[in-house]
Residue frames as qw, qx, qy, qz and C-alpha x, y, z in Angstrom:
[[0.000, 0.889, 0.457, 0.000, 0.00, 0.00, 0.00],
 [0.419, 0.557, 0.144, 0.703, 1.34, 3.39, -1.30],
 [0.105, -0.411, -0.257, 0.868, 2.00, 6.65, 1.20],
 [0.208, -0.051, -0.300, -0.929, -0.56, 8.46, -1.62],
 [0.703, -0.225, -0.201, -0.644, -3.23, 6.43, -0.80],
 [0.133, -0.078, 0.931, -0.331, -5.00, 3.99, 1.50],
 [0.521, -0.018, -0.739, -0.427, -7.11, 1.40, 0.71],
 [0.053, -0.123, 0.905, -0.404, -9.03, 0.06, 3.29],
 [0.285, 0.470, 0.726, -0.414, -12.62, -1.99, 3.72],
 [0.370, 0.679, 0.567, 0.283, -13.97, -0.52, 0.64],
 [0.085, -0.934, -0.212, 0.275, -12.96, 3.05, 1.48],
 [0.757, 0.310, 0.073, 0.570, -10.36, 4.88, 0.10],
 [0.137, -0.942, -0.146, 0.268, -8.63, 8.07, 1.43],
 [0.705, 0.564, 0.269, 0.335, -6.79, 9.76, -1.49],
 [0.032, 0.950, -0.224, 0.214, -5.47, 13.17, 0.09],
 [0.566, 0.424, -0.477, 0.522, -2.04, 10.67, 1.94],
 [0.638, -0.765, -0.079, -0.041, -1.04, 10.42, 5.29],
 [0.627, 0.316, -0.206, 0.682, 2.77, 11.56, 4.50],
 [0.366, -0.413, -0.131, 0.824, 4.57, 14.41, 6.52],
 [0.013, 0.283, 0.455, 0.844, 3.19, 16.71, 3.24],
 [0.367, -0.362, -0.856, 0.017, -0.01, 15.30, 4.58],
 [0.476, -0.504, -0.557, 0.456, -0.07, 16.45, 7.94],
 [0.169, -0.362, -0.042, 0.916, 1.17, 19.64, 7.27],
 [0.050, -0.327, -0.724, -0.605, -1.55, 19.96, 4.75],
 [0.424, -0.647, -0.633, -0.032, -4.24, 19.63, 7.76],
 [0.407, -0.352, -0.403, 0.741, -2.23, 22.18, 9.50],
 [0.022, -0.002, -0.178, -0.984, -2.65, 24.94, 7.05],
 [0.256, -0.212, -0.769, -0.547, -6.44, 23.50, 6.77],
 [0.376, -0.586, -0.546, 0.466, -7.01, 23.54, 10.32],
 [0.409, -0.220, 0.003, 0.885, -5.79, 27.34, 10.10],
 [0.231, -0.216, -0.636, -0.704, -8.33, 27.97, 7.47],
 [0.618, -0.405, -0.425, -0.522, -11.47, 26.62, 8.82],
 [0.347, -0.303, -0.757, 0.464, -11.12, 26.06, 12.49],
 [0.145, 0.134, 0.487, -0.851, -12.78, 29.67, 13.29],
 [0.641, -0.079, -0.058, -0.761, -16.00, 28.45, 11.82],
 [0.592, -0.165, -0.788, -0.023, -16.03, 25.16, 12.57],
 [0.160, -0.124, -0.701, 0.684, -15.38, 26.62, 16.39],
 [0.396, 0.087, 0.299, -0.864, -18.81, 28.70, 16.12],
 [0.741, -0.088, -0.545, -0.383, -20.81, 25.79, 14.48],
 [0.549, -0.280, -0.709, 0.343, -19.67, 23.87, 18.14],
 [0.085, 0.208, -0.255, 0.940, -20.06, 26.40, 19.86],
 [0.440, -0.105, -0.338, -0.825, -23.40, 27.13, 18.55],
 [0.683, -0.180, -0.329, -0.627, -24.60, 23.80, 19.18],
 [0.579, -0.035, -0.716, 0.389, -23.06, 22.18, 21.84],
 [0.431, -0.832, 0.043, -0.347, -25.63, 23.77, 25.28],
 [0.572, -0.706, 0.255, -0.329, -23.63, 21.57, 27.66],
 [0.031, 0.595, -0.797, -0.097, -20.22, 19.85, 28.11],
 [0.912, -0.020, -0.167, -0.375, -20.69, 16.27, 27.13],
 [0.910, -0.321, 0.259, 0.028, -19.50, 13.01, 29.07],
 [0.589, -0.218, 0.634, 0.450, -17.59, 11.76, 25.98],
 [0.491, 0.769, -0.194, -0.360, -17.02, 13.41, 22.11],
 [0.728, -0.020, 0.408, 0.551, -15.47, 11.47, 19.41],
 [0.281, 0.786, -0.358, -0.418, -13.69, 13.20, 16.43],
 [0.829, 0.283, 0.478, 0.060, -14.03, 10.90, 13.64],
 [0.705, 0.473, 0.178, 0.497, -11.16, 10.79, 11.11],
 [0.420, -0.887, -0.014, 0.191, -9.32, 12.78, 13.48],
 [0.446, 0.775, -0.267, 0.359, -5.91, 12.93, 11.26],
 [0.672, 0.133, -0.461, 0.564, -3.38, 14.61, 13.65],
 [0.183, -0.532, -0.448, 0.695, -5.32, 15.93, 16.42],
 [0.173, -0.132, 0.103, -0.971, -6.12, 19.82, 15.13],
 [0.582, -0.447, -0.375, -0.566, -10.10, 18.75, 15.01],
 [0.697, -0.277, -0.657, 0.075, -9.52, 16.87, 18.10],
 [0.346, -0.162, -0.245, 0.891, -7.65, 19.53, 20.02],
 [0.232, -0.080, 0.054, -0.968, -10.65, 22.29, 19.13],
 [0.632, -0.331, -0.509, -0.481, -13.48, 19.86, 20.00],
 [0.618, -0.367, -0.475, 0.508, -11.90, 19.26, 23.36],
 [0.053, -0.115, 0.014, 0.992, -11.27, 23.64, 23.47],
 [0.306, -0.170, -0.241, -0.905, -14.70, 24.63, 22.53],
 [0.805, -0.474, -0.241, -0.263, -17.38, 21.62, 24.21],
 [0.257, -0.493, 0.460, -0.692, -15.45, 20.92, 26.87],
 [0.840, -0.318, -0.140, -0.416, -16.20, 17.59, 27.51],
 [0.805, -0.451, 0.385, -0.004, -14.90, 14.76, 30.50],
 [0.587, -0.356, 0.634, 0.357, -13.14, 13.15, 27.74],
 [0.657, 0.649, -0.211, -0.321, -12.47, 13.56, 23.59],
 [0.618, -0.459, 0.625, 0.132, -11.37, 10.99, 21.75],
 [0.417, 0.698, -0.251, -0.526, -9.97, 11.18, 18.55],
 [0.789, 0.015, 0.611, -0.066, -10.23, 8.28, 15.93],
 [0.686, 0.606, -0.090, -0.393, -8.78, 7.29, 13.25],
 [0.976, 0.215, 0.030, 0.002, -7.00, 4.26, 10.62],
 [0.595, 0.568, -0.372, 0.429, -3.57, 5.82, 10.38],
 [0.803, -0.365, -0.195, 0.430, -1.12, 5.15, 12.66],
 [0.283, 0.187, 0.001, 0.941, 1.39, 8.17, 11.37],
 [0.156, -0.669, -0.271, -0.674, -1.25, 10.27, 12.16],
 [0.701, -0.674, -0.177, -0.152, -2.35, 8.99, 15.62],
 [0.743, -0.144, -0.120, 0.642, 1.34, 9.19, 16.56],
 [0.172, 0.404, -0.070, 0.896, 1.54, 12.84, 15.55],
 [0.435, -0.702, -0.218, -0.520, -1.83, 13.46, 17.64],
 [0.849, -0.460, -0.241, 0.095, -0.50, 11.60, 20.64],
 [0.615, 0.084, -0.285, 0.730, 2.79, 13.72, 20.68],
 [0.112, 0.168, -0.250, 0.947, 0.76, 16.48, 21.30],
 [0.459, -0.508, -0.721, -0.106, -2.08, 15.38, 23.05],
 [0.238, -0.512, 0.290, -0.772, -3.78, 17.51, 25.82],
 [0.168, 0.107, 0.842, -0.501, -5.25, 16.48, 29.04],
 [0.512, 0.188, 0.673, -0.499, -7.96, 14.53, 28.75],
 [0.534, 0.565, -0.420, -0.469, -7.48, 13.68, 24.77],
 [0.637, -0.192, 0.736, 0.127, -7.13, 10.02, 24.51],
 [0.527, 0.456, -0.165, -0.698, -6.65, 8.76, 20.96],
 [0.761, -0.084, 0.580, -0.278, -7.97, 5.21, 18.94],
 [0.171, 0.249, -0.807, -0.508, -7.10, 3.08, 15.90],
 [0.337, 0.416, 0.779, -0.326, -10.35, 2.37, 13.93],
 [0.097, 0.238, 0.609, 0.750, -11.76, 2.25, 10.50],
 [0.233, 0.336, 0.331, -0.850, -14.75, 4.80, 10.89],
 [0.620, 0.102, -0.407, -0.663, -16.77, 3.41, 7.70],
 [0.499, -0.050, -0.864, -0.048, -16.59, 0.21, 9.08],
 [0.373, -0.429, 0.173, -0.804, -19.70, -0.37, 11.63],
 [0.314, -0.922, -0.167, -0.153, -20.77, -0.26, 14.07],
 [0.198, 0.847, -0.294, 0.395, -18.22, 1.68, 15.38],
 [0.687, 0.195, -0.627, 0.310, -15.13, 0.27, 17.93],
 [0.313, -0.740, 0.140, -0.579, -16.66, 1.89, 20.82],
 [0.930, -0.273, -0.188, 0.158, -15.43, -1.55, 23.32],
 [0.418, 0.256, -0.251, 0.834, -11.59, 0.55, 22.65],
 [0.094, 0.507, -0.013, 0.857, -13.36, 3.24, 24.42],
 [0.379, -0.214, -0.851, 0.294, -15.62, 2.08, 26.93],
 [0.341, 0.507, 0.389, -0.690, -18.70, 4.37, 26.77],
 [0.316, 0.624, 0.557, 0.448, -21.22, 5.12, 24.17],
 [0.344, 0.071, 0.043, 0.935, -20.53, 9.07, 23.21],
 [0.098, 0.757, 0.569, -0.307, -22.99, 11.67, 23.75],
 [0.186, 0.883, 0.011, -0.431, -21.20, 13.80, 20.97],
 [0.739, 0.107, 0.479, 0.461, -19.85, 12.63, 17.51],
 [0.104, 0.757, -0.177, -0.620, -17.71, 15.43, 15.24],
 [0.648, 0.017, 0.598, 0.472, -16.48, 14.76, 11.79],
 [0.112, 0.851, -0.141, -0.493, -15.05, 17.32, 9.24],
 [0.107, 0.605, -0.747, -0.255, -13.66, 16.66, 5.81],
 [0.387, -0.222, 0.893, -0.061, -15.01, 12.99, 6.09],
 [0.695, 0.341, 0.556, -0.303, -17.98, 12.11, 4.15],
 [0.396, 0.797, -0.273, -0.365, -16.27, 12.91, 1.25],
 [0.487, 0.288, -0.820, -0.087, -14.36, 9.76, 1.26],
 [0.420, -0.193, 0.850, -0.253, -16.34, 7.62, 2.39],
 [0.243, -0.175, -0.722, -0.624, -18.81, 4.98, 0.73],
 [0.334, -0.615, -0.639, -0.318, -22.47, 5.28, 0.77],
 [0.292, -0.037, -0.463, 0.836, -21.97, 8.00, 3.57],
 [0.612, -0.371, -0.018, -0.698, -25.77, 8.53, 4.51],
 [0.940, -0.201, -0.207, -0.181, -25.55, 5.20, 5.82],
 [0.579, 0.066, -0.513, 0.631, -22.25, 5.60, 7.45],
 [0.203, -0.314, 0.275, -0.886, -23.22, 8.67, 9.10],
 [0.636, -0.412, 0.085, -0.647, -26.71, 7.28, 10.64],
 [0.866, -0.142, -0.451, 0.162, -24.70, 4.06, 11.51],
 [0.177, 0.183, -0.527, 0.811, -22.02, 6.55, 13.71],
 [0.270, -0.392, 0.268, -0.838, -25.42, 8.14, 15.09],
 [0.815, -0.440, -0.373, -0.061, -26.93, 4.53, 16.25],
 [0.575, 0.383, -0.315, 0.651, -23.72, 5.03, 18.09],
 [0.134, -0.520, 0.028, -0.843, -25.07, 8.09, 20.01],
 [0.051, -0.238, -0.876, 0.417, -26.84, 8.14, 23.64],
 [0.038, 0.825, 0.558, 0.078, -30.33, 9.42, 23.61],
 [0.017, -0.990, -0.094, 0.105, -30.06, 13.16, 23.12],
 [0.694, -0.318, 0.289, 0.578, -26.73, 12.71, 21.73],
 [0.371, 0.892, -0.104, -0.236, -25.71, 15.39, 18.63],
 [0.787, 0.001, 0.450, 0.421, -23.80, 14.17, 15.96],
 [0.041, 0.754, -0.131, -0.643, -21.93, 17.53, 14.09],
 [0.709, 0.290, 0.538, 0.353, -21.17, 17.35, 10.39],
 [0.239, 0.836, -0.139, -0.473, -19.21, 19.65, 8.05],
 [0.506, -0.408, 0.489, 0.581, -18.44, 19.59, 4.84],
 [0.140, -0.228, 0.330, 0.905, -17.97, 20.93, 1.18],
 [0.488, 0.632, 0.489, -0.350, -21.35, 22.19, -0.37],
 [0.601, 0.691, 0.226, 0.332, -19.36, 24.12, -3.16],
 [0.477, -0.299, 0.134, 0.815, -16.02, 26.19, -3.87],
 [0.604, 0.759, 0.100, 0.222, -15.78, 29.12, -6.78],
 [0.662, -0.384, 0.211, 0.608, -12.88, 30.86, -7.89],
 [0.442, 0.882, -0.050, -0.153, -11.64, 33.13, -10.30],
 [0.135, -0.646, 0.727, 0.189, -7.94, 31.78, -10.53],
 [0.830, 0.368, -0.337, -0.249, -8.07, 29.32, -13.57],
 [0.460, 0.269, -0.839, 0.109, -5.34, 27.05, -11.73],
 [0.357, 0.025, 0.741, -0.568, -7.91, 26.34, -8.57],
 [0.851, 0.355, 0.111, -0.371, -11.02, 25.69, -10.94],
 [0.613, 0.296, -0.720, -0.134, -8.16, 23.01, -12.87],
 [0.131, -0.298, 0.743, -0.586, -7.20, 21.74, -9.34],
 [0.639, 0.097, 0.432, -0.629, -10.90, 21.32, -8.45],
 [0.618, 0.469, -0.425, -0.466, -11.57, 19.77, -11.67],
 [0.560, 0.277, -0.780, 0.036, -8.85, 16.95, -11.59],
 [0.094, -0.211, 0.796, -0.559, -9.59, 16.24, -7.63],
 [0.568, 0.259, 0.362, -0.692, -13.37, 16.09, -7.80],
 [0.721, 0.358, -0.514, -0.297, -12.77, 13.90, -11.11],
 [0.298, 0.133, -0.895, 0.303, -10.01, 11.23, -9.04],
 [0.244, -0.181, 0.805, -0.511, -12.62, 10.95, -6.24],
 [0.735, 0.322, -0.099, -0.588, -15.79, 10.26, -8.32],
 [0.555, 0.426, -0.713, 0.040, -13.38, 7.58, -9.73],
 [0.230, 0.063, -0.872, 0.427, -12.68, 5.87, -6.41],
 [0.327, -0.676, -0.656, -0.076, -16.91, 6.04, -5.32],
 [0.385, -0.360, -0.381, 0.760, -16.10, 9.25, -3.52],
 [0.086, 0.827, 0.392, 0.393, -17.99, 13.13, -3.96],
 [0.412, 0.166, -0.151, 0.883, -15.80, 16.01, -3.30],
 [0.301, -0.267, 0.133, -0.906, -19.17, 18.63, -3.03],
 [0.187, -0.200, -0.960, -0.049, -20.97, 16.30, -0.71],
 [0.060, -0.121, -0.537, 0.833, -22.55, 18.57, 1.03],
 [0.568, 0.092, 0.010, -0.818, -25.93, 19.39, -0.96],
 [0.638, -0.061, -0.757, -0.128, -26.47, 15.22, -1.17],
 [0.348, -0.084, -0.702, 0.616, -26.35, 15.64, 2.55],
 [0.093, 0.103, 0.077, -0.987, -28.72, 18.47, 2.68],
 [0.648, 0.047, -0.083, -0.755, -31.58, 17.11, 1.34],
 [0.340, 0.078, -0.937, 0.023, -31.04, 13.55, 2.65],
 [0.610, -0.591, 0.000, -0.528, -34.02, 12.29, 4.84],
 [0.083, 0.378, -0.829, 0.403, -32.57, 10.78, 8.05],
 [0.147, -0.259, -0.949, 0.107, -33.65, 7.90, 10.20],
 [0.320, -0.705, -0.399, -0.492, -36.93, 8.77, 12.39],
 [0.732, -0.494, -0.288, 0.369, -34.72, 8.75, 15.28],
 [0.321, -0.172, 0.068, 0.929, -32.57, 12.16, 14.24],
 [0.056, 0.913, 0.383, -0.125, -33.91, 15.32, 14.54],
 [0.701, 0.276, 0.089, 0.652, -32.07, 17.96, 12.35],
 [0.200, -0.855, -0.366, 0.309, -31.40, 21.08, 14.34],
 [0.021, 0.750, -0.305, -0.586, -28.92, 22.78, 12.06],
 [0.688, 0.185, 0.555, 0.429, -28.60, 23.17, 8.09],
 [0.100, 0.958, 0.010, -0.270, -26.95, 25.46, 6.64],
 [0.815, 0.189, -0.055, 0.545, -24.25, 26.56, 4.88],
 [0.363, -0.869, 0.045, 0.333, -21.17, 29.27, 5.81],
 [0.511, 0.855, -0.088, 0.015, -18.85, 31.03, 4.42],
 [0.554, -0.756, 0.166, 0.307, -15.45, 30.88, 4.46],
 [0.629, 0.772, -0.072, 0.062, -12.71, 32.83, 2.60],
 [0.676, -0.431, 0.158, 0.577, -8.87, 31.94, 2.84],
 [0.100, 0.727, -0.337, -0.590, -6.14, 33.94, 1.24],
 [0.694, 0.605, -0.342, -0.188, -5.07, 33.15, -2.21],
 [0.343, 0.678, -0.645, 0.079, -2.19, 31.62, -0.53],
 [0.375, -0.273, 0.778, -0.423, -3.25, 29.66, 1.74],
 [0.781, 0.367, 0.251, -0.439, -5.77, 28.10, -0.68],
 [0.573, 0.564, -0.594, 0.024, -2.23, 27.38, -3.36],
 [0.044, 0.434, -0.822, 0.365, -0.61, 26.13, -0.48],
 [0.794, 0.045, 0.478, -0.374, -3.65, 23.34, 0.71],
 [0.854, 0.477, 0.146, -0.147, -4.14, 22.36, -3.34],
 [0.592, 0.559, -0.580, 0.009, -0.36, 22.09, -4.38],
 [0.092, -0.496, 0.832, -0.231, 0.30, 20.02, -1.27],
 [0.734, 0.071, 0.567, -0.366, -2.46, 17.74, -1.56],
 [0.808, 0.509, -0.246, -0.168, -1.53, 17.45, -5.47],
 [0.091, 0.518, -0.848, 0.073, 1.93, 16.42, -4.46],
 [0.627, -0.168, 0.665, -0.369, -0.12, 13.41, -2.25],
 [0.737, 0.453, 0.449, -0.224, -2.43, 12.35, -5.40],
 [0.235, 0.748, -0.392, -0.482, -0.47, 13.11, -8.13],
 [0.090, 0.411, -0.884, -0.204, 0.61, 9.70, -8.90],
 [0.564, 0.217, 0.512, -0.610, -2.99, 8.37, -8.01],
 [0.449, 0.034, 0.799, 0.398, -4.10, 5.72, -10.93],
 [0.387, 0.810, 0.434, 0.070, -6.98, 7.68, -12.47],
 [0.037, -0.918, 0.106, 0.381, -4.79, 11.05, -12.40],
 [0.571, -0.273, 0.708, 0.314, -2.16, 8.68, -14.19],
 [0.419, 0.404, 0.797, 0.160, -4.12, 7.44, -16.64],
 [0.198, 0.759, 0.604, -0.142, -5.84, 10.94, -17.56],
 [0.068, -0.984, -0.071, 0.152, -3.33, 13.55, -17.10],
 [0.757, 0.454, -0.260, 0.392, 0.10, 13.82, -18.84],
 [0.592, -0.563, -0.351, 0.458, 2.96, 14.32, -16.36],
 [0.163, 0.385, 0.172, 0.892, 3.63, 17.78, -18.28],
 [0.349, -0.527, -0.482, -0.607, 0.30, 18.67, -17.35],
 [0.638, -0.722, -0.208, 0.169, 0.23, 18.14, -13.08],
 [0.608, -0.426, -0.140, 0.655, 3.67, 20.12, -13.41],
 [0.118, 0.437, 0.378, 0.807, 2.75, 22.69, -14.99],
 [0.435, -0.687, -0.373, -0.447, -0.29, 22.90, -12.62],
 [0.653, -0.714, -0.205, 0.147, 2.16, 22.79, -9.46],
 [0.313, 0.216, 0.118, 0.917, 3.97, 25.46, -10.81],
 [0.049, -0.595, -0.224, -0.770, 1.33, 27.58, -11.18],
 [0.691, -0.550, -0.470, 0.004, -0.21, 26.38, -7.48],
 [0.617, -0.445, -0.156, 0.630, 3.29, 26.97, -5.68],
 [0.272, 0.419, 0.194, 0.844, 3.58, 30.39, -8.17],
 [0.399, -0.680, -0.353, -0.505, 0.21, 31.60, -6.00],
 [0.627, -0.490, -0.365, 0.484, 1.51, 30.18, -2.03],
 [0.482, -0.177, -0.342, 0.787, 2.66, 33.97, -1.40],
 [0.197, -0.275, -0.448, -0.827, -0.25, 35.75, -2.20],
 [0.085, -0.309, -0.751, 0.578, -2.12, 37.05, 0.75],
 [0.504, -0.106, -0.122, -0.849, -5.22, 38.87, -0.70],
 [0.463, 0.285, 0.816, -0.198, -8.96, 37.00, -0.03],
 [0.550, 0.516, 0.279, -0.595, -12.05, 36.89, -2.20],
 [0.454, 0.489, -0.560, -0.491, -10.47, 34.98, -5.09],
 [0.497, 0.026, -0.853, -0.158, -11.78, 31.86, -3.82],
 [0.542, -0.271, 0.284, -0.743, -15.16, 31.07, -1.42],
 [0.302, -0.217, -0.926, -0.062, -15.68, 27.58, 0.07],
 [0.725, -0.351, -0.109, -0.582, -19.50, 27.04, 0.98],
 [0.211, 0.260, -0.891, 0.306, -19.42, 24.56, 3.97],
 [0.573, -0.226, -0.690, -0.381, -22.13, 22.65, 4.93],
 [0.310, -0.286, 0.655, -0.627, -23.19, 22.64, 9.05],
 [0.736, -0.367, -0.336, -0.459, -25.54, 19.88, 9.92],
 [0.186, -0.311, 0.712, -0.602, -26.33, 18.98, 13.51],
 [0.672, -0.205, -0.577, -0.417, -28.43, 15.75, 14.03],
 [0.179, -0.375, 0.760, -0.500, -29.54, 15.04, 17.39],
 [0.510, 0.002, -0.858, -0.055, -30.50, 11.43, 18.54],
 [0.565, -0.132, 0.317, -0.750, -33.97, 10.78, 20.10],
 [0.275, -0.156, 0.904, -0.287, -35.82, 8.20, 21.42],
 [0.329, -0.113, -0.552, -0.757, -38.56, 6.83, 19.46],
 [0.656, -0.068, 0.359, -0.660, -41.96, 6.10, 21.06],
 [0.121, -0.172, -0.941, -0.266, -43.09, 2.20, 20.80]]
């Protein structure tokens, strides 16, 4: 199995779990952590027992879901090892963290030894398969009145012709591998079990600089670049050329030349009457 990709249970996660990686999530964290922090905020009333962060990477989600709810214990989950090592070097009090394919259900909650009363996940549904039916398997998952968060991509634009190629060739490789880059309006108008009640849907802005947007998409091409559909599709002229232009953009600190839409939903988990 390749450092560009991982293969696992039917899933595939295409963005690499290299050192490139990591630092990838850092600049990404950097980006979208102050709205992710008022979407918890927002809907977390009262610190909860136990929170996972699902496809927790290297801690940043895990580290602001523990900082913003405040609960007894967060515990961040996910398949890579390189990752959970990076999270675990800098782990806070009361951060514990778990190896554990997250499409694969029901979830490994026996490692953990409670059932959660708050599930996060950012960035995730986007590689996963069938991911209405992962998600409302995480929220069986849930104690009564538990709140299961969810963000992610409803829709980008741009006006810089090497981010709309970018978008193009990424949103082309995951399609390929059963995956949907804008998942977010499939998510939006999904109808959920009769147990979840949907108390937030929406979307939010958020604008990075120009550079900080080059610097996400030319490190995540470095990951995927060698990816078999990108292979197969794209001459190798062609991806260097495009991470030229990408790394040509990384110092370029204006906004408004590129607007992800991000998706909020907040499902909370009720009891049904017999």
């Amino acid at each position: 199995m390749s450092d560009e990709q991982t293969e696992q249970s039917g899933s595939i996660y295409s963005f690499g779990e290299t050192n490139l990686a990591a630092e990838r999530l850092r600049v990404l964290s950097e980006v979208f952590d102050p709205i992710s922090e008022a979407f918890i905020s927002e809907s977390v009333r009262s610190p909860p027992q136990l929170a996972l962060d699902l496809g927790c990477g290297p801690g940043f989600t895990t580290r602001l879901l523990s900082r913003i709810a405040r609960p007894e214990r967060t515990v961040g989950v996910d398949r890579s090892e390189a990752f959970l090592n990076r999270a675990r070097a800098s782990s806070a009090a009361r951060e514990e963290y778990v190896a554990a394919d997250v499409a694969v259900l029901p979830l490994q909650t026996m490692a953990i030894g409670a059932k959660p009363d708050l599930i996060y996940a950012r960035f995730l549904a986007s590689h996963l398969p069938e991911p209405e039916q992962v998600i409302s398997g995480w929220a069986k998952e849930l104690e009564a009145g538990g709140l299961l968060l969810i963000e992610e991509v409803d829709s980008i634009s741009t006006e810089v012709a090497a981010f709309d190629e970018y978008l193009k060739i990424a949103s082309e490789m995951l399609a390929y591998h059963g995956n949907e880059l804008f998942i977010g309006p499939r998510l939006a108008t999904t109808r959920w079990k009769d147990n979840l009640r949907v108390e937030v849907n929406r979307t939010s802005e958020v604008c990075p600089s120009t550079g900080q947007a080059a610097r996400m998409f030319s490190m995540n091409l470095a990951n995927w670049r060698h990816d078999p559909h990108v292979e197969a599709t794209y001459t190798k002229d062609k991806v260097e050329v495009l991470t030229n232009e990408l790394d040509g953009l990384s110092g370029f600190e204006e906004t408004g030349r590129i607007i992800w839409r991000l998706r909020q939903i907040s499902l909370r988990r009720h009891c049904v009457a017999i």
